[in-house]
DRENPA-3360 file (N, C-alpha, C; in nm, 2 decimals, always signed):
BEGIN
1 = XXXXXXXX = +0.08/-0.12/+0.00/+0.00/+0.00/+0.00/+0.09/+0.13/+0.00 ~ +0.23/+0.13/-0.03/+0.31/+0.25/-0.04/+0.22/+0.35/-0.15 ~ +0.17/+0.31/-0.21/+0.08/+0.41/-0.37/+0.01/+0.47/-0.32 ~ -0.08/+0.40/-0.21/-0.18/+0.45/-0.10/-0.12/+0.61/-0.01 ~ -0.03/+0.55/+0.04/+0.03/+0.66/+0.10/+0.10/+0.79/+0.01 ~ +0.21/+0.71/-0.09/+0.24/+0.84/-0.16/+0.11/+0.90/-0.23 ~ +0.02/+0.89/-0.28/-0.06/+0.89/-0.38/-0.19/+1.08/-0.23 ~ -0.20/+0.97/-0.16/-0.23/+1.05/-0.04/-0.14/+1.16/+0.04;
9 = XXXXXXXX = +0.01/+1.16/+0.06/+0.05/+1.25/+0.04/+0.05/+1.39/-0.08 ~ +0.12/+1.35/-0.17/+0.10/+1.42/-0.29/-0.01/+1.54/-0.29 ~ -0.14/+1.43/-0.27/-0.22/+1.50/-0.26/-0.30/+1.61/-0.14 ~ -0.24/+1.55/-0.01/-0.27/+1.67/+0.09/-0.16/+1.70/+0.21 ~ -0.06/+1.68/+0.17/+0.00/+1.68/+0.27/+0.08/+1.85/+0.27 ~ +0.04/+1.90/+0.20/+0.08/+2.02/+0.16/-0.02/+2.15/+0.27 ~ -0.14/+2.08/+0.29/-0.19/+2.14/+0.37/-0.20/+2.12/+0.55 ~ -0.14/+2.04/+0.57/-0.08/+2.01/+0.74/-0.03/+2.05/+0.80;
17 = XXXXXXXX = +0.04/+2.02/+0.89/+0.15/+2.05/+1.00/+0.21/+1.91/+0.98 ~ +0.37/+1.95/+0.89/+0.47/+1.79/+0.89/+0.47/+1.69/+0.97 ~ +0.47/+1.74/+1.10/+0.48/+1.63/+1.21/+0.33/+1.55/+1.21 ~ +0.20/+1.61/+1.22/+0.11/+1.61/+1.22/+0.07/+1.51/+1.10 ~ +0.07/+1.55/+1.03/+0.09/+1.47/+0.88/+0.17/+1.32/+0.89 ~ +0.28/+1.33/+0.91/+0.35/+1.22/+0.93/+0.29/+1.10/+1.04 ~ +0.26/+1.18/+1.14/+0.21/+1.09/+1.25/+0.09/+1.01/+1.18 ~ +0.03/+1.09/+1.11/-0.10/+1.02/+1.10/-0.09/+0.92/+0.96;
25 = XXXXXXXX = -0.03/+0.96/+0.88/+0.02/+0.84/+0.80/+0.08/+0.75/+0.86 ~ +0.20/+0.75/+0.93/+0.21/+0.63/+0.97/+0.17/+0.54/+1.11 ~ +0.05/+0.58/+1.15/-0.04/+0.51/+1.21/-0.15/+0.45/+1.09 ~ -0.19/+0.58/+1.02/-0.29/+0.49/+0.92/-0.23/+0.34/+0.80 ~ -0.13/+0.42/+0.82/-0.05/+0.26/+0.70/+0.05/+0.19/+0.78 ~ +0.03/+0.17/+0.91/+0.09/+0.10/+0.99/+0.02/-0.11/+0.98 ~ +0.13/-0.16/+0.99/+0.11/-0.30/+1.00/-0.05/-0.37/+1.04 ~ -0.10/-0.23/+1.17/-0.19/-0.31/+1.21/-0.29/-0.17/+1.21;
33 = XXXXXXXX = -0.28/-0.12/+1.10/-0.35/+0.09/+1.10/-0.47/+0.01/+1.03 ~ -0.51/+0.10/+0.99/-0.69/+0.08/+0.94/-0.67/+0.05/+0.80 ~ -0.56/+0.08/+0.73/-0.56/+0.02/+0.60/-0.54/-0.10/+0.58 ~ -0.44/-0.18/+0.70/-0.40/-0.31/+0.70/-0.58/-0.39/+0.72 ~ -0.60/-0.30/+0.80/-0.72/-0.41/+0.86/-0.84/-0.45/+0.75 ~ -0.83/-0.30/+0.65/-0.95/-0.34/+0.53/-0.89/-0.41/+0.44 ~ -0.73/-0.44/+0.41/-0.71/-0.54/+0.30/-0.74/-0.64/+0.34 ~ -0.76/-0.68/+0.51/-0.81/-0.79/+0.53/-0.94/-0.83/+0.56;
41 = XXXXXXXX = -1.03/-0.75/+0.53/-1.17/-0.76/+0.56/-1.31/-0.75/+0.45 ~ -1.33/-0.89/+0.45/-1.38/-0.96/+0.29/-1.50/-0.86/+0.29 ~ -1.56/-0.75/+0.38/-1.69/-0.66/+0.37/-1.63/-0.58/+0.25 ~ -1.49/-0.53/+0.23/-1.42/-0.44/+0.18/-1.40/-0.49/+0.03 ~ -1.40/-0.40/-0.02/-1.40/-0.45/-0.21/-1.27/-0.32/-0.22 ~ -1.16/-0.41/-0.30/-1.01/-0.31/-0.41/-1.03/-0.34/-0.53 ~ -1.04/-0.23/-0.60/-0.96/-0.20/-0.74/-0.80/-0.12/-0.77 ~ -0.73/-0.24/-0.78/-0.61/-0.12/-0.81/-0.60/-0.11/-0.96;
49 = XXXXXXXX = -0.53/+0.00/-0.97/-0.55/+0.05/-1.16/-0.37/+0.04/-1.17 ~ -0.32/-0.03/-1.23/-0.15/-0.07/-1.30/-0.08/+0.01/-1.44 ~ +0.02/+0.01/-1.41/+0.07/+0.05/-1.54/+0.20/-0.07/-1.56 ~ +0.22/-0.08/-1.62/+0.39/-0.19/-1.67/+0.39/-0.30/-1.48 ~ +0.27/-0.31/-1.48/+0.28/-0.41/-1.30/+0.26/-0.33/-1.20 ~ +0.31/-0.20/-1.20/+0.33/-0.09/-1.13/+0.18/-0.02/-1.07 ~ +0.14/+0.00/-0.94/+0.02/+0.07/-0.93/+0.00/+0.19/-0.93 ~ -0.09/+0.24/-1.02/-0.06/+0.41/-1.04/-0.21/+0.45/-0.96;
57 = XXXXXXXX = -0.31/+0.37/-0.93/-0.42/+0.44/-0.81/-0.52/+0.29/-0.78 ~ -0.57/+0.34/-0.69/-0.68/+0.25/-0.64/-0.82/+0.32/-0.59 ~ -0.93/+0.25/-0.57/-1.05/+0.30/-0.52/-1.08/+0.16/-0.39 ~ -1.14/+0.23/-0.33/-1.16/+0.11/-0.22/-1.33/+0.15/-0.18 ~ -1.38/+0.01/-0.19/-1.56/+0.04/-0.17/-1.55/-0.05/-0.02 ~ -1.64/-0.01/+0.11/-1.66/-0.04/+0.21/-1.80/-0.03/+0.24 ~ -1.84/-0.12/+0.35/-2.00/-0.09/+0.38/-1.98/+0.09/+0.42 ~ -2.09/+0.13/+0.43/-2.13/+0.26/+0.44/-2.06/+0.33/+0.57;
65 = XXXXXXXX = -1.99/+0.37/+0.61/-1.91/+0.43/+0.76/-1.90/+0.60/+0.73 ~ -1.95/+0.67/+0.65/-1.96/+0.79/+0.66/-2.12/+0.82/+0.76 ~ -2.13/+0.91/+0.81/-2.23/+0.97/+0.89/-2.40/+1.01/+0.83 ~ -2.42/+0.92/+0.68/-2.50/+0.96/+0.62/-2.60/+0.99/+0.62 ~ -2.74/+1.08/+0.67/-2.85/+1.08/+0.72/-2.96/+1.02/+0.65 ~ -3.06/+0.93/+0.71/-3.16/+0.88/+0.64/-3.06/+0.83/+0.50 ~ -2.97/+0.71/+0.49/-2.88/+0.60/+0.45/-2.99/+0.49/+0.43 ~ -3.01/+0.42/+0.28/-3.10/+0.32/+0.27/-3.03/+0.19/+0.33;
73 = XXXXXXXX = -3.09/+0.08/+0.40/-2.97/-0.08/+0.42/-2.94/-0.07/+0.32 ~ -2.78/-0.15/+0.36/-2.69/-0.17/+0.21/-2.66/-0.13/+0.16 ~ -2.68/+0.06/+0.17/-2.59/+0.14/+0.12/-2.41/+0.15/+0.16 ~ -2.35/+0.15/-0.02/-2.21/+0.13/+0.03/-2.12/+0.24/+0.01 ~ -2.01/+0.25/+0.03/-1.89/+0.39/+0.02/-1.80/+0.36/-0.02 ~ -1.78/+0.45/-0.15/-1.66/+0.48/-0.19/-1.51/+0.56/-0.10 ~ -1.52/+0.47/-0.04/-1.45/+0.52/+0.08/-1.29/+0.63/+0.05 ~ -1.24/+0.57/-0.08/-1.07/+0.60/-0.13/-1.13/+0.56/-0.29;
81 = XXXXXXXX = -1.08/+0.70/-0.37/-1.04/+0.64/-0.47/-0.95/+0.77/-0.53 ~ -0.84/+0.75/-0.52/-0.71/+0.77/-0.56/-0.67/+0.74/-0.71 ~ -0.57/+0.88/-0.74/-0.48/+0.85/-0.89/-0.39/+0.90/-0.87 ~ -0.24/+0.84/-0.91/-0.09/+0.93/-0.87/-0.14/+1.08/-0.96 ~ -0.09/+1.21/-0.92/-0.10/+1.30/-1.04/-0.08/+1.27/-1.19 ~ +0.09/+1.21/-1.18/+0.10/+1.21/-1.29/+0.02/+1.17/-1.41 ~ -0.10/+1.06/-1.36/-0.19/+0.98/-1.46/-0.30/+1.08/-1.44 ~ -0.37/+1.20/-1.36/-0.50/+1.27/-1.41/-0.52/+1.25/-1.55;
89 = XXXXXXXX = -0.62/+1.28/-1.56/-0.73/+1.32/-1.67/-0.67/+1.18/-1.79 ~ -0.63/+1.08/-1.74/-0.58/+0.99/-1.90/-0.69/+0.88/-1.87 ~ -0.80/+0.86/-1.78/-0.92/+0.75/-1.76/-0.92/+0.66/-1.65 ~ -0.77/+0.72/-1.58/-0.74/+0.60/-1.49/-0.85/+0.61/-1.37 ~ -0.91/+0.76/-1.32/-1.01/+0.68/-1.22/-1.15/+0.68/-1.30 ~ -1.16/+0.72/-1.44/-1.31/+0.69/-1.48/-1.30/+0.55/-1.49 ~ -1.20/+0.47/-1.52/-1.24/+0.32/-1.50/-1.28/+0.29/-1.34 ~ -1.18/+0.34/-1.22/-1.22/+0.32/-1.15/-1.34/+0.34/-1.07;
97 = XXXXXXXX = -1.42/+0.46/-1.09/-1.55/+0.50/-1.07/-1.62/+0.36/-1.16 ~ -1.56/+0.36/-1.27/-1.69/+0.25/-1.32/-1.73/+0.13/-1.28 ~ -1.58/+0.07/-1.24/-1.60/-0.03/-1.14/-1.63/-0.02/-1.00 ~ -1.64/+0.09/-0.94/-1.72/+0.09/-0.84/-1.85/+0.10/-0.82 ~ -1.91/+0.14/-0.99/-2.07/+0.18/-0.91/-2.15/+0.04/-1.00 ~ -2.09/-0.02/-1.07/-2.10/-0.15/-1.11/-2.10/-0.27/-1.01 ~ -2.00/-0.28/-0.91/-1.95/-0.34/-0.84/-2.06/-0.33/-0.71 ~ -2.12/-0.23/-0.69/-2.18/-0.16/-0.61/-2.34/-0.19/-0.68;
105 = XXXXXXXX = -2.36/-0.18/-0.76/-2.50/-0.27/-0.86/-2.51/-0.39/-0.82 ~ -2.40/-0.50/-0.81/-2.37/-0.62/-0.86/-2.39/-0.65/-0.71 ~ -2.36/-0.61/-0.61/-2.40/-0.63/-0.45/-2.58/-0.56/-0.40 ~ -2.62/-0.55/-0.51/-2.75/-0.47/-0.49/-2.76/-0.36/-0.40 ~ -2.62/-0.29/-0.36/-2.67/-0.13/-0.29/-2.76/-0.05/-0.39 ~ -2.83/+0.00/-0.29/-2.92/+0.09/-0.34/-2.86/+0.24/-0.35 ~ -2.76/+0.25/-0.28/-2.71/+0.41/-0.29/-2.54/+0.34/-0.25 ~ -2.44/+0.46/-0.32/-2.30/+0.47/-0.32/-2.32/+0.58/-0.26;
113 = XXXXXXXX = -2.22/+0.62/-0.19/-2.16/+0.72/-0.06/-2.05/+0.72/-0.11 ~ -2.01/+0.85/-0.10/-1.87/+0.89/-0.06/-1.83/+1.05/+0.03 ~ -1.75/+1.07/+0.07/-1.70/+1.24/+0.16/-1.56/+1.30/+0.07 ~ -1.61/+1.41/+0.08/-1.50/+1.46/-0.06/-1.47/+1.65/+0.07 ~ -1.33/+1.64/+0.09/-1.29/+1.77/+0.09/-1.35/+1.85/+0.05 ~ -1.40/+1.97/+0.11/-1.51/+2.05/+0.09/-1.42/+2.18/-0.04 ~ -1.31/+2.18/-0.07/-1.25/+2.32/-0.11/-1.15/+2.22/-0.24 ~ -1.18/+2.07/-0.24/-1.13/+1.99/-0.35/-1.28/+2.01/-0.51;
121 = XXXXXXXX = -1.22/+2.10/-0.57/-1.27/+2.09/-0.64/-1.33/+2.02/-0.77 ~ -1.20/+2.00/-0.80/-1.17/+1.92/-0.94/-1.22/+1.76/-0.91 ~ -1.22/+1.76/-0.77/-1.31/+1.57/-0.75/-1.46/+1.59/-0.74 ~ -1.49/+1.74/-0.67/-1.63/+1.76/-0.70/-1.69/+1.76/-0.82 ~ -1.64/+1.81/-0.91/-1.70/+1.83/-1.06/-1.66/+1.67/-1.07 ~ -1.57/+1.59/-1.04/-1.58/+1.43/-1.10/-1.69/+1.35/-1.07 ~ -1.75/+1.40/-0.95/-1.81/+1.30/-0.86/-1.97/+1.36/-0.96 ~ -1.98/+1.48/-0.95/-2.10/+1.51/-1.05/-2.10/+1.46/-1.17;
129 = XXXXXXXX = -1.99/+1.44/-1.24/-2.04/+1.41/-1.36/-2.08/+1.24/-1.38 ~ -2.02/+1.19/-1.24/-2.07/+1.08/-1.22/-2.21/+1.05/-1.15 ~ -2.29/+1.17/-1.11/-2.44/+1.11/-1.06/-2.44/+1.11/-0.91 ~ -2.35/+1.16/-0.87/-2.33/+1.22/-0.71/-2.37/+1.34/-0.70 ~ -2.42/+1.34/-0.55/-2.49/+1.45/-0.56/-2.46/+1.51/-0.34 ~ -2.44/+1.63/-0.35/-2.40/+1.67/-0.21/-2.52/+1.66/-0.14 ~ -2.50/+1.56/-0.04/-2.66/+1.54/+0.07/-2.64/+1.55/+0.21 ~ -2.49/+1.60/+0.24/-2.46/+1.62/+0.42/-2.31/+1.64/+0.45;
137 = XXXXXXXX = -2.30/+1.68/+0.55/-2.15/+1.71/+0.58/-2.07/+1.63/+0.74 ~ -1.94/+1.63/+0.69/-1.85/+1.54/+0.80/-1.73/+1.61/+0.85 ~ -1.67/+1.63/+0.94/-1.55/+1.67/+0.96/-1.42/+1.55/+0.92 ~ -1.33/+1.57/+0.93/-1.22/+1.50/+0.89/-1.11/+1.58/+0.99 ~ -1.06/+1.49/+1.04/-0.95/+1.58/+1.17/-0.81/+1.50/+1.15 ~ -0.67/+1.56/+1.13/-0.54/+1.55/+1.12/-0.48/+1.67/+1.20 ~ -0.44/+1.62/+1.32/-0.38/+1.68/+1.43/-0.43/+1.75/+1.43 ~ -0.46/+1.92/+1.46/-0.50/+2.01/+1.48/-0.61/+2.07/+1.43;
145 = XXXXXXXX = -0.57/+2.07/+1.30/-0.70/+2.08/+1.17/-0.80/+2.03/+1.15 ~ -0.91/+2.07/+1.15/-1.10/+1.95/+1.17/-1.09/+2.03/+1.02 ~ -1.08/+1.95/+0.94/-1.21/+2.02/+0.82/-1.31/+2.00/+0.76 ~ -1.34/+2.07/+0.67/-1.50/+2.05/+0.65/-1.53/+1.93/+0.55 ~ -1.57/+1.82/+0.54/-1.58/+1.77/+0.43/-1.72/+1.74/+0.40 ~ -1.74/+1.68/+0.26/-1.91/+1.68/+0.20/-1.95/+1.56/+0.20 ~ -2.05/+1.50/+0.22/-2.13/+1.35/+0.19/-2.18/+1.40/+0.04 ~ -2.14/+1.31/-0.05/-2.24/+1.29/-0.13/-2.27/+1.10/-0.18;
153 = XXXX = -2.41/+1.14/-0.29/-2.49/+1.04/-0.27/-2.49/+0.97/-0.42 ~ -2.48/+0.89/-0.48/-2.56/+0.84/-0.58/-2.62/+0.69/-0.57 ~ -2.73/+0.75/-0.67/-2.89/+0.67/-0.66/-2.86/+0.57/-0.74 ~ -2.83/+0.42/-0.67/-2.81/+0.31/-0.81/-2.95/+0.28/-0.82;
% end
């Protein structure tokens, strides 16, 4: 899962406190952190997306654990779905969105979840053009900083 981590740096570690940041990566990608525990837990569905063997992003679908209000049973969450920069805009997470709301059909959820950084734009316009839609809000906390982040919904 180092892709996991660099891929998640990259992408926000620019807004932390270093130490802060650090810590919490390596408790989250720690041997026995919450990443270890979902590759081990058959509720949990991966896609990783490859180049030459190499992993350039993943998406990770989990039962529902965002704070969702009025949540149908069996609604599931797109909990992570990740692309190194370098590969934006070349299809690598529109595959993976597709296999997740497929995948998410194929288990009969009725609704896909996901929480998207409230001030991340460029994932908001992705998540719309995929049939998501903003239905509630969650904090997200890294040491010091709580921020704001968004629930949204799509209706399989």
């Amino acid at each position: 899962m180092n892709v996991a981590r660099r891929i998640f740096s990259e992408t926000f570690s620019h807004l932390y406190d270093e130490e802060s940041f650090r810590i919490f990566c390596d408790q989250t990608w720690a041997a026995d952190g919450p990443m270890a525990k979902d590759l081990g837990d058959p509720a949990v569905s991966w896609r990783v997306a490859t180049e030459d063997g190499q992993p350039i992003g993943y998406a990770k679908m989990t039962p529902l654990r965002a704070p969702a209000r009025n949540a149908r049973d069996d609604a599931l969450e797109l909990q992570q779905i990740y692309v190194l920069s370098g590969w934006h805009g070349k299809g690598v997470a529109e595959e993976l969105m597709q296999w997740a709301v497929s995948s998410a059909r194929e288990r009969g959820a009725p609704e896909l979840y996901l929480t998207v950084f409230d001030h991340n734009e460029r994932a908001k316009r992705f998540y719309a053009r995929h049939g998501f839609e903003e239905v509630g809000r969650c904090t997200f906390k890294l040491g010091d900083r709580v921020d704001d982040d968004r629930i949204w919904r799509k209706v399989l």
